[in-house]
C-alpha positions, 0 to 999 in steps of 0.5 A: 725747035731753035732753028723753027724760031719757037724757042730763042737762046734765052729759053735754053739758057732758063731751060738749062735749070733742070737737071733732069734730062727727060723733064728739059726737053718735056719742059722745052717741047710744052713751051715750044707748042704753046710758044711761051714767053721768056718769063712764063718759060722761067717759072715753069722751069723753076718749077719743074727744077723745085719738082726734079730736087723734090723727087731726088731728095725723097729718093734718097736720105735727107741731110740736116743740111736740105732741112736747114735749108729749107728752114732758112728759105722759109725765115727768108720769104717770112721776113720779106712779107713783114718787110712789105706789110712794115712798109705799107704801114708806114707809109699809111702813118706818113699819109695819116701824118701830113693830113692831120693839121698841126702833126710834126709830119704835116706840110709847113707852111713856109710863106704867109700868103698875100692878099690882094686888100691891105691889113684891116684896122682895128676897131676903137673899142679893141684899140690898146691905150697906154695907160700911164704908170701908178706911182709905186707906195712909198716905202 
């Protein structure tokens, strides 16, 4: 199959995952027939490596050790999901952040804009007059 070109170095390399004999070369004629990619070669080998440890340990005796394994694995894959969701929150909080006007997260704006016309004058009923200061009462 190698000297065929239907499976590159690359392929035995992810084939060599499983540890069962039998099931390498049943894995490697599949991938060979239906000529599947490197990454579609890696999945159905990482699966069939799950499948081939699965079988072992149902063989035979579990250990505390495989159960605190599997524990730790499933904890891991947990946390990496709320690791996700944390942030897609928080991205949809800093979205919400800078279109909410006035929000700390909001954009500044940092230079007045300019217009082309000069500042309009005040009419003279809002003008300011000084008025002048009332003499303070006598003390």
């Amino acid at each position: 199959m190698l000297a065929d070109e239907r499976l590159s170095p690359t392929h035995l390399r992810l084939l060599d995952e499983i540890a069962d004999h039998s099931k390498r070369i049943e894995v490697a004629a599949e991938v060979a027939t239906h000529r599947l990619s490197t990454r579609q070669t890696e999945e159905r080998a990482h699966k069939a490596a799950k499948t081939v440890k699965a079988k072992a340990r149902d063989g035979g005796e579990t250990t505390w050790m495989d159960e605190v394994s599997d524990w730790i694995g499933g904890v891991h894959k947990a946390l990496g999901e709320l690791k996700m969701v944390w942030h897609f929150f928080k991205s949809v909080l800093e979205l919400l952040g800078r279109l909410i006007p006035g929000h700390e997260r909001a954009p500044k704006k940092r230079f007045a804009a300019r217009s082309a016309s000069p500042r309009p004058e005040l009419p003279a009923e809002t003008e300011v007059h000084e008025q002048p200061a009332e003499p303070s009462p006598p003390a």
